[in-house]
C-alpha positions as CSV (number, residue, x, y, z in Angstrom):
1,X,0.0,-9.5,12.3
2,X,3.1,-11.6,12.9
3,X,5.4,-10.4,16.4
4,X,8.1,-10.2,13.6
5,X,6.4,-7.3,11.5
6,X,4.9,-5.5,15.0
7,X,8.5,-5.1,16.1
8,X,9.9,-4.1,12.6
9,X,7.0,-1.7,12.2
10,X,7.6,-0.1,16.1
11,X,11.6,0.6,14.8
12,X,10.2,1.9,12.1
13,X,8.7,4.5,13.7
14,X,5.1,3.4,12.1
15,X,2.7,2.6,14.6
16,X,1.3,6.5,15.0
17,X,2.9,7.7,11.6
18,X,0.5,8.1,8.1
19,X,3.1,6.1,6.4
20,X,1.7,2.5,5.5
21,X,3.6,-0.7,4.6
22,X,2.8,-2.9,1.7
23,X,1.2,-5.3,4.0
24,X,-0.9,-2.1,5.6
25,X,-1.9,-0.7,2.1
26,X,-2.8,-5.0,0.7
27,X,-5.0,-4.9,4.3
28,X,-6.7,-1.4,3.7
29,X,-7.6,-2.2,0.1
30,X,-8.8,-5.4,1.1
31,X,-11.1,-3.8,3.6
32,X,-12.4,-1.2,1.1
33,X,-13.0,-3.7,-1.3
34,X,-15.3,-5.8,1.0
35,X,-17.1,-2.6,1.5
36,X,-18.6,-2.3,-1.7
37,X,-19.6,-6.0,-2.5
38,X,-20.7,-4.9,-6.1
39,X,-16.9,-4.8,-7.2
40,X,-15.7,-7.7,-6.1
41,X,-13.4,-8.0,-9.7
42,X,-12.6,-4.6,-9.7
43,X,-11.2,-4.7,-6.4
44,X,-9.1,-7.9,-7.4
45,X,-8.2,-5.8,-10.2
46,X,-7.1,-2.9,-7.8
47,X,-5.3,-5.0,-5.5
48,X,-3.3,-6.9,-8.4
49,X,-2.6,-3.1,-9.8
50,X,-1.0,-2.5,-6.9
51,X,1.0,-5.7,-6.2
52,X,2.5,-4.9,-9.8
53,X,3.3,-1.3,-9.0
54,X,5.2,-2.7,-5.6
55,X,7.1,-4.9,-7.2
56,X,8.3,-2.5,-9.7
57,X,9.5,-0.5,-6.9
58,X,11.4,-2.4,-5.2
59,X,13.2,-4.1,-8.1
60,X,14.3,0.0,-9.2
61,X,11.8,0.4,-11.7
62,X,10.1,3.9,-12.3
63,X,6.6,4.6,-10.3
64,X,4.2,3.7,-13.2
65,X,1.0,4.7,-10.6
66,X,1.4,8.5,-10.2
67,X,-0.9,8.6,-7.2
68,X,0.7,6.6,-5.5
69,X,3.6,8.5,-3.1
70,X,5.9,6.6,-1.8
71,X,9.2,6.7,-0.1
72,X,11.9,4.4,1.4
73,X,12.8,3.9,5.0
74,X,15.9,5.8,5.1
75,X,17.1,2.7,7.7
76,X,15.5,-0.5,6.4
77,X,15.3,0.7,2.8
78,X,11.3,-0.2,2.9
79,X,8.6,1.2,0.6
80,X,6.6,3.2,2.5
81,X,3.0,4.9,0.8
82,X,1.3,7.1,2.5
83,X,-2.3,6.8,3.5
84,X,-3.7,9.8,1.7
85,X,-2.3,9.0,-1.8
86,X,-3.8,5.1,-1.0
87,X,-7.1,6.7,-1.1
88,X,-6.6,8.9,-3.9
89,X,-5.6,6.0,-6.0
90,X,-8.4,3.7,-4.7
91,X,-10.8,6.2,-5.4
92,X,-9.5,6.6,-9.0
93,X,-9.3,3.3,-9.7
94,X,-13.0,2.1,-8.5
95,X,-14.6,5.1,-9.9
């Protein structure tokens, strides 16, 4: 993690929070994927899923993953997701 994205996440307010940056939720999907070594496409799948989803978001488009909660920083206008709903969406899209 860059010094950059420490400080932004420390004004955030992240570091002891269950809210999870895109970065956080690309980095905790990786390290489930890895995990289970039988779904090595699925997890590409999963993490591409997701990728699409963010980027919907943050152009204004509707939530098209309904597991997946999210809010924005009410300062720095971020997507936030929080670490529950990551793991209720993982879970429903590997099983």
């Amino acid at each position: 993690m860059g010094v950059r994205l420490a400080m932004r996440k420390e004004l955030m307010g992240l570091n002891n929070s269950d809210m999870l940056t895109a970065d956080d939720v690309r980095a905790h999907l990786t390290h489930q994927v890895k995990q289970q070594p039988h779904s090595t496409h699925k997890g590409f799948s999963v993490i591409s899923k997701f990728n699409d989803n963010h980027s919907q978001l943050l152009s204004g488009d509707n939530n098209r993953e309904r597991l997946l909660e999210f809010q924005r920083h009410r300062l720095f206008k971020d997507v936030l997701y929080t670490k529950q709903s990551v793991d209720a969406w993982l879970n429903s899209q590997i099983n």
